[in-house]
C-alpha positions as CSV (number, residue, x, y, z in Angstrom):
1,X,39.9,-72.5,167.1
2,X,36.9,-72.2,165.1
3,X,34.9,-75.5,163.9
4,X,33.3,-76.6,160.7
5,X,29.9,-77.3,161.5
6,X,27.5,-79.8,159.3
7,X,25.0,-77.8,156.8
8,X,22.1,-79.4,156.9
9,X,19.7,-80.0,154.0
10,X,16.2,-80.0,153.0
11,X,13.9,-81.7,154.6
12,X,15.6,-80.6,157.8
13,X,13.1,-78.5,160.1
14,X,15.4,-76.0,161.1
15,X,14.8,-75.0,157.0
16,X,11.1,-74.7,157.6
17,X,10.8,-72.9,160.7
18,X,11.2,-69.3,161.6
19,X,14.4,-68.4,163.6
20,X,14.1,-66.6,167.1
21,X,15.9,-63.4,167.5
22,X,19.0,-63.4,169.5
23,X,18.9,-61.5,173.3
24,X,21.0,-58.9,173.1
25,X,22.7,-60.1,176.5
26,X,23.5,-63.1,174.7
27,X,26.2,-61.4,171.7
28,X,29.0,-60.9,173.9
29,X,29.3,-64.3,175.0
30,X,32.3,-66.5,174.4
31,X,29.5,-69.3,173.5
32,X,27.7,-67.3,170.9
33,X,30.9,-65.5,169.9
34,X,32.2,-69.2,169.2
35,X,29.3,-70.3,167.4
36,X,29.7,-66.7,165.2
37,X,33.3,-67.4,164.5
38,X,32.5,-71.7,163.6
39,X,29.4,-70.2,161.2
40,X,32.2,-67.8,159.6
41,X,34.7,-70.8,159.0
42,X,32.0,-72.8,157.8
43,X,31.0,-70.7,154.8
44,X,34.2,-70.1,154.2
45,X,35.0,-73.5,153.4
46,X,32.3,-74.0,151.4
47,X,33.5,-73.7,147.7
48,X,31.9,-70.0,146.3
49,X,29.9,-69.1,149.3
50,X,28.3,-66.0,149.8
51,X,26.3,-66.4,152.5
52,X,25.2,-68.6,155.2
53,X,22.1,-68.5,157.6
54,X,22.1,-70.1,161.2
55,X,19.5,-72.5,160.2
56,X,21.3,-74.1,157.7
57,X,23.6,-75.5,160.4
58,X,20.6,-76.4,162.1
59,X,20.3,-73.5,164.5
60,X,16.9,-71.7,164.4
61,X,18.6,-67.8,166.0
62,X,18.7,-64.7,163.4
63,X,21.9,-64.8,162.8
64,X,23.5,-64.9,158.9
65,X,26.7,-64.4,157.5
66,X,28.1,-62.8,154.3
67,X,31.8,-63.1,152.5
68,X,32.1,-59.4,151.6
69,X,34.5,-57.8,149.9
70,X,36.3,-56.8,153.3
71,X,36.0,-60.2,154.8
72,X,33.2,-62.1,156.5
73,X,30.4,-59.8,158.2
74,X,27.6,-60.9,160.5
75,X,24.8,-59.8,160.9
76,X,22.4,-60.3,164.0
77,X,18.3,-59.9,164.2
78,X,18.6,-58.2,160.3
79,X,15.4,-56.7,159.2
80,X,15.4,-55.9,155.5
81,X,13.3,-53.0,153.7
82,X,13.1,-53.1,150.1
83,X,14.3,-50.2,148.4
84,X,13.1,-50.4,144.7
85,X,10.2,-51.5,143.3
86,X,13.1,-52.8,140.4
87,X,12.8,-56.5,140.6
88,X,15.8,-58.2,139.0
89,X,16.0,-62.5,138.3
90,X,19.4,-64.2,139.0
91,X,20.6,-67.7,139.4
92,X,20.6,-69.4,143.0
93,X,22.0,-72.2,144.2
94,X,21.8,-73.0,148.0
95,X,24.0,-75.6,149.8
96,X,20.8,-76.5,151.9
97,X,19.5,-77.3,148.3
98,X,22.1,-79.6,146.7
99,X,22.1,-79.7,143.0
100,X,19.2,-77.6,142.2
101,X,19.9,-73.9,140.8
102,X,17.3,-71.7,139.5
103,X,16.1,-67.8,138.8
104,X,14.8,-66.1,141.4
105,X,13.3,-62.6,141.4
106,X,14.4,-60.0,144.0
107,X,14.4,-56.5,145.0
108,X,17.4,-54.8,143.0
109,X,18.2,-52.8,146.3
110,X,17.8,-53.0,149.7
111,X,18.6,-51.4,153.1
112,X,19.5,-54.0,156.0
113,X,19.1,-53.5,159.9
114,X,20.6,-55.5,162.2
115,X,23.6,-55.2,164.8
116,X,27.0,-56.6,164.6
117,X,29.1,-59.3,166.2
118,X,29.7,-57.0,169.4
119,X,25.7,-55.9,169.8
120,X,26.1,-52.4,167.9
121,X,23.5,-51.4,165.6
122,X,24.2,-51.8,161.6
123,X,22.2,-50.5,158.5
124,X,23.6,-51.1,155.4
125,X,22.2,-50.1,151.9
126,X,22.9,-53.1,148.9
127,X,22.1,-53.4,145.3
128,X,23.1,-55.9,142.7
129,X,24.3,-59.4,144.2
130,X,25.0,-58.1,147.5
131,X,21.3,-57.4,148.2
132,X,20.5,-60.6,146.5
133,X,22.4,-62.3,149.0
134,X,20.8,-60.3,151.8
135,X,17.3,-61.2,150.4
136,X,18.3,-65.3,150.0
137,X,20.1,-65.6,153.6
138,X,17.4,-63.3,155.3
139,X,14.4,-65.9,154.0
140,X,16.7,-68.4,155.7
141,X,15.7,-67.1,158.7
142,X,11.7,-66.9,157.8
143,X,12.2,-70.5,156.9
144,X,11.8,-69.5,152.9
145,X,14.1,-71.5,150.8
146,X,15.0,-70.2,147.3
147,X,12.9,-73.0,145.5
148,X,9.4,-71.6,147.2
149,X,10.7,-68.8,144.9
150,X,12.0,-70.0,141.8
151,X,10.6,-69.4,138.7
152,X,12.1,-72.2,136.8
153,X,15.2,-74.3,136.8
154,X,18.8,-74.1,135.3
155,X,22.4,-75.7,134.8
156,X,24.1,-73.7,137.6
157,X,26.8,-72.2,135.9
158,X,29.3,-70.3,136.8
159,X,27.3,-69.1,140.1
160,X,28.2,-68.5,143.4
161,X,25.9,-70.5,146.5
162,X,24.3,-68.2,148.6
């Protein structure tokens, strides 16, 4: 049975540091597997979540999480290339980041790389939130928090956490 593990906040170093990518050998094993399926019940617990990076569970791997329309997705050593020059600003909040929401510019679309839960390889293309979520959850993993991008503060209103 999956667990709910603790999300850490800033100033924790796991936020600051970049992750390691994850051996390949290493994704079919019932510990990672485990981890993969306590990092999926976490952010799903989490009121509005869209997203949630290993580090912010203080585990430095490059591994991240997304509540997609289908259900819960993982994805494993992403690499993202930006697909538009189209820079759009939307409203972040982070759980990592309690009480501070702001705009941050990002890439309207993007194409993701990465493999899945059971090691296969993944590319996926997003635009609009979805590829704002990739962008916010991959800097989790370069140890970039939302705030080194903000442009200015906000209420926080009506958003969903990524």
């Amino acid at each position: 049975m999956p667990k709910i593990l603790d999300v850490v906040t800033i100033p924790a170093k796991s936020l600051r540091q970049r992750s390691q990518e994850v051996e390949v050998t290493q994704i079919g094993t019932p510990d990672f597997q485990g981890f993969l399926d306590d990092l999926i019940a976490t952010m799903e617990v989490q009121h509005n979540a869209a997203g949630l990076a290993a580090p912010q569970v203080g585990r430095n791997i490059r591994v991240f999480v997304v509540n997609e329309n289908t259900g819960p997705k993982v994805y494993i050593n992403p690499e993202i290339e930006v697909m538009s020059e189209t820079v759009v600003e939307s409203e972040e909040g982070c759980f990592s980041v309690p009480g501070v929401w702001g705009m941050v510019p990002r890439a309207k679309k993007v194409r993701l790389k990465s493999l899945d839960r059971h090691g296969r390889r993944l590319e996926t293309a997003a635009k609009g939130f979805q590829a704002i979520v990739f962008q916010h959850e991959f800097d989790h993993l370069e140890g970039v928090l939302f705030i080194d991008k903000m442009t200015h503060k906000t209420q926080g209103l009506g958003t969903k956490s990524v």
